[in-house]
N, C-alpha and C positions, 0 to 999 in steps of 0.2 A: 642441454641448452636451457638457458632461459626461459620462462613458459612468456615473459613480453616479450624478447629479443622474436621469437619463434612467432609468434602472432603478427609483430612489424613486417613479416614477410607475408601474410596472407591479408593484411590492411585492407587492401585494392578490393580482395571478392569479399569480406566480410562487410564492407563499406556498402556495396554495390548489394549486399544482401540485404541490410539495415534500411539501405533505403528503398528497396523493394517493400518489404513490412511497414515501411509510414507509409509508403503511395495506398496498399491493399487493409486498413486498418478493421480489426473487429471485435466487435463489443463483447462481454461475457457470456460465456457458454456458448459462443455462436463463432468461433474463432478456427474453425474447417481448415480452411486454406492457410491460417499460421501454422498450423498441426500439422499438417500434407509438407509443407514447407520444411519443417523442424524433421521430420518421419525422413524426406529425402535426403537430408542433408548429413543425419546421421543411416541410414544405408551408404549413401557413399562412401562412408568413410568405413564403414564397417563394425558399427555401434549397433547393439543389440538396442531392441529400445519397446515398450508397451503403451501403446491408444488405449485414448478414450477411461484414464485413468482420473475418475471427478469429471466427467460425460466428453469435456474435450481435453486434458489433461494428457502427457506425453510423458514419460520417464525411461530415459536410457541409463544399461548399466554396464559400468565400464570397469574389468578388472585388468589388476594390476599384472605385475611378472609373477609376484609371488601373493597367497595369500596366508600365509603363516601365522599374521594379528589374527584371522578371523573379524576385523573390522570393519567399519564403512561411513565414509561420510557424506553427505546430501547437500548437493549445493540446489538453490532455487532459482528461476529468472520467471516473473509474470509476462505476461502475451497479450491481454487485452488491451483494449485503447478506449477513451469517453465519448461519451454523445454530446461531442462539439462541434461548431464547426469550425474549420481551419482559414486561418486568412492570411498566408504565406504564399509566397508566388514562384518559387521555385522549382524545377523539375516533378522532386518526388513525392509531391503535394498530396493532400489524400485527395483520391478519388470519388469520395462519397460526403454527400453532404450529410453533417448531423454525424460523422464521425472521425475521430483523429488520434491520433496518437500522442496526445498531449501532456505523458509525463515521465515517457522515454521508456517504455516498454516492449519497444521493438528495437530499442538498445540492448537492452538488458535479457531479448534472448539473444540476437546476435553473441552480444559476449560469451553466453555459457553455451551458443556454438562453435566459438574460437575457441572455450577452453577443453570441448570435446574434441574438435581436431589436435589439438598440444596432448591431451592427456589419452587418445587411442593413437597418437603416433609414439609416443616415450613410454608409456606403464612404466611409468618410474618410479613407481610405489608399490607398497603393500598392506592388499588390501582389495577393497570395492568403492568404487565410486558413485552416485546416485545422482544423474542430472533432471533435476525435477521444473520442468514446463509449466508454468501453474495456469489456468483459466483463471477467465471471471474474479480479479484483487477488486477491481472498483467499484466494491459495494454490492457483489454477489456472494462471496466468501466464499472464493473458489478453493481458497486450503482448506478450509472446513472440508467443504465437498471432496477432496480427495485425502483429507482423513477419513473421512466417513467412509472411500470406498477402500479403505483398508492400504492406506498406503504405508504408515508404516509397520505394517505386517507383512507385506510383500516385499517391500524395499525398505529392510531393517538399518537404517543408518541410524549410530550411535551418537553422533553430532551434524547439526546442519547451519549452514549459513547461506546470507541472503547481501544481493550489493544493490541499493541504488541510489541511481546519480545523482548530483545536486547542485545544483545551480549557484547556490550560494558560497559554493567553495571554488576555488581556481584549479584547473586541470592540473591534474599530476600530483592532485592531493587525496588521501583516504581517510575517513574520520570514522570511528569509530569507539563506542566506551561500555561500559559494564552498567548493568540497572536500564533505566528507562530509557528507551528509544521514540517510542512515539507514543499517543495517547490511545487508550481507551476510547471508541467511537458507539454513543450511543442515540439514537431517532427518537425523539418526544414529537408526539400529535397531541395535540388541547382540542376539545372541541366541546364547544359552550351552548347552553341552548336556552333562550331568552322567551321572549315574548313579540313580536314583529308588530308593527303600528308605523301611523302616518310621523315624518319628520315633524309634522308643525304639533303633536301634541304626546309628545315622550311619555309624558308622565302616565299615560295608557296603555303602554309597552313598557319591556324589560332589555335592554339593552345591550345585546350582545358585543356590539363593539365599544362601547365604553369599558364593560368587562373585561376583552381583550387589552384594552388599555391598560388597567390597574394591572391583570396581569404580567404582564410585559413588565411594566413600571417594576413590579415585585420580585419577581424573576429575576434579577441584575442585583438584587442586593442580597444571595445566595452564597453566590460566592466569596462578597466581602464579608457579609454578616458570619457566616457558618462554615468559611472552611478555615483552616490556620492558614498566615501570613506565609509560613515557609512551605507552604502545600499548594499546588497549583490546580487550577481546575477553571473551565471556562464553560459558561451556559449561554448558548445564541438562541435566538426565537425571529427564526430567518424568513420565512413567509407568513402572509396571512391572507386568509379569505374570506370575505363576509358579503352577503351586498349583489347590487347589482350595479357598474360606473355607471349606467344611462338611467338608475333610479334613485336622482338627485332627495327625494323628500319620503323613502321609505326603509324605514329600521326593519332593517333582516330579521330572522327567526334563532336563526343561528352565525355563529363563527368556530373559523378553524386556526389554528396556530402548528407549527410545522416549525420544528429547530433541531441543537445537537448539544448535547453534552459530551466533555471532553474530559478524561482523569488517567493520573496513574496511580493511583490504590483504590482497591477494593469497598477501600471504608469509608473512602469519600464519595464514592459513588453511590454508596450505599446510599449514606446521608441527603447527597444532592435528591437523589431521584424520593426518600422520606420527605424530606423539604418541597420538593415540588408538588406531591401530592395535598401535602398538605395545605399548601399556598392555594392553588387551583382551586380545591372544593369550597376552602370556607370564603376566598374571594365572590366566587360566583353566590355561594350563598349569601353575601351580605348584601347582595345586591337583587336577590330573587330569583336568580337565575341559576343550573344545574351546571357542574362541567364535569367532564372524565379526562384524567392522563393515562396515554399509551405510552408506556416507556418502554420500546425494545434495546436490549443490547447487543450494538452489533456485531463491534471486534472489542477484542481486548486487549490491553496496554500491550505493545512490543518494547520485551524486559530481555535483555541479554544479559546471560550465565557470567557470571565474573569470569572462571579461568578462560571457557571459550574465546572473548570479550579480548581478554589479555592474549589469547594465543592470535588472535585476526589481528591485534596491533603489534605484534612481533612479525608476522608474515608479510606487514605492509613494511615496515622495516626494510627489512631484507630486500623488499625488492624497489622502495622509494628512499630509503633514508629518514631515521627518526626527525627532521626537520619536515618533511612533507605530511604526515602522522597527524590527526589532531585526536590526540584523547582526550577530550573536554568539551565536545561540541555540545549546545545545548538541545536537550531534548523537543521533538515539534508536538506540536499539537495535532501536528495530523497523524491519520491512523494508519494500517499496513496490515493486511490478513495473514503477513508471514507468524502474525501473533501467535494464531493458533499451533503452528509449529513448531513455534517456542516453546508452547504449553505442554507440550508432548515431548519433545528432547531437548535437551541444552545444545547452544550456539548463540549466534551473533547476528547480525543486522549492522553492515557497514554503509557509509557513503562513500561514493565516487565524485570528487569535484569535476564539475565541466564548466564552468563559468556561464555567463551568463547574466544572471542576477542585477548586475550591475547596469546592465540596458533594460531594465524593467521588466525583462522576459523571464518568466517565474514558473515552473509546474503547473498545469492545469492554465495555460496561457497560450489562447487562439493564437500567437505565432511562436508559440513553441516547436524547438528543434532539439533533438540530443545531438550533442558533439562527435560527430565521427573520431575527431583527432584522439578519443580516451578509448577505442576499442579495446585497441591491444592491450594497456593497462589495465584496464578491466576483466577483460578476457584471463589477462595472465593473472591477474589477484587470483580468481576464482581457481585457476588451474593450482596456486602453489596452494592455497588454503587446504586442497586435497592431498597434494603431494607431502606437505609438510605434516600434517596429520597422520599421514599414513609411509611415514618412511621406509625405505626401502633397506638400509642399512648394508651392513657387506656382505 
């Protein structure tokens, strides 16, 4: 059967499951009760599966009729949700203030437990299959953490892919392309350190928030000035802190600046974070004043394997029609820890259209909802990208 035809019949409990996981949402590495959840769901069905894989991390393994490739492939779905609050008035609203499920990851294990029930009811493949639960994507680097605890030595998949939704595309679409998927995500802190004095006589003090200013001002023409026109890369400088608001007439001692660098090549990143060094010190110095740049980097670009890339848009085919297909979506700037396990094996990184977008409701959007109606498609993407990988033959 179909691995979506086969899901359209369990819609009802995976729906009803999906929206259990937005009411109970939880933040990285503290995601208990989504684990206990995923743990039961594959027991019942009779899915071998390992805890506590990357501290809350789940990975069930599911073989085939036959294993005669000696293969395996790794599909991923993230689990956690952000420190937002929710302002939807619906039933399965989240229950905790300060957190939610705001960018459909309790979509996205649903799915790849519809495609566990498809793929341990048929083993219609040959081979292993590796369904990887991931903790902590937003901004913990929860793959990391379960590279690190040895995952792909324990669950050796030879290729792995990753689906999520998107708002910007209309249900019943899958987008997908080879090279850059999303950006490189990397934290800049500046912190400047001045001279503190009365507002009414500057010239006695050294000025950390003016400093901040040129900063900032300088910062912004990095990108134009020093990267190539056909090369993309974005520098924000998104909070600052200086000061006291109830002390209208006194110049701080110090300031802070807090932003993100965003790239996909190594070389531009390079550059960018050379340039900003450079920028920051002699700035502050021209003005009398010291600064340091903390440049950590956090994820890095999500790049899909050309053939992978081509095999995940041939499997969307098959089961949507090359007209539903987008191979040419353009790459986001936002980032995706499935990176790191790009870095480690060749695969993909696909989107699911859910619509959306068009009512202003976007990812990371306090009335954000994921679309029940794309389960099953989703679900069955994932199932055939293992089945097709892993045929079963005569």
């Amino acid at each position: 059967m179909n691995p979506v035809d086969y899901l359209r019949g369990e819609h009802s409990a995976l729906t009803e499951l999906r929206r259990d996981l937005h009411a109970h949402p939880e933040l990285g590495f503290e995601e208990h009760r989504t684990a206990q959840i995923v743990a039961a769901e594959l027991d019942r069905i009779g899915v071998e599966y390992h805890s506590g894989v990357g501290r809350t991390g789940v990975v069930a393994v599911i073989r085939g009729q036959r294993n005669d490739s000696g293969r395996a492939v790794g599909l991923r779905a993230d689990m956690d949700a952000l420190p937002m609050h929710e302002e939807n008035e619906f039933a399965h609203v989240s229950r905790f203030k300060g957190r939610m499920h705001g960018c459909g990851h309790d979509g996205h294990t649903t799915m790849l437990l519809g495609a566990a029930r498809y793929l341990a009811s048929s083993r219609n493949f040959d081979g292993t299959v590796y369904l990887i639960f991931q903790p902590g994507e937003e901004g913990f680097g929860g793959g990391k953490a379960m590279i690190d605890d040895g995952l792909f030595e324990r669950f050796p998949a030879d290729e792995i892919y990753a689906l999520h939704n998107w708002p910007g595309l209309p249900p019943g679409t899958i987008a997908v392309r080879p090279g850059p998927m999303m950006a490189a995500a990397d934290r800049i802190e500046i912190h400047i350190e001045g001279r503190g004095g009365h507002g009414a006589h500057p010239y006695l003090a050294v000025d950390p928030v003016l400093v901040a200013g040129h900063i900032i001002t300088a910062a912004q023409s990095i990108v134009s000035r020093n990267v190539s026109p056909v090369d993309t890369a974005v520098v924000s400088l998104c909070a600052m802190h200086a000061g006291n608001l109830a002390a209208m007439s006194v110049i701080p001692r110090d300031a802070r600046l807090v932003g993100t660098v965003r790239t996909f090549r190594p070389a531009t990143q390079d550059a960018i974070e050379r340039r900003l060094n450079e920028l920051v010190h002699s700035i502050a110095a021209a003005f009398g004043a010291t600064a340091t740049l903390k440049y950590e980097r956090v994820y890095p670009a999500t790049i899909n394997s050309e053939r992978e890339a081509e095999f995940a848009a041939e499997v969307a085919d098959t089961l949507i029609g090359p007209d539903n297909v987008v191979r040419d979506l353009e790459p986001s700037m936002g980032s995706e820890d499935f990176s790191f396990m790009l870095q480690r094996r060749p695969g993909a990184y696909a989107r699911l259209g859910q619509g959306g977008a068009e009512g202003g409701c976007f990812l990371h959007n306090s009335r954000y909802d994921f679309n029940d109606e794309v389960i099953p498609l989703g679900g069955g993407y994932l199932a055939a990208l293992a089945e097709q990988a892993l045929p079963l033959g005569a």
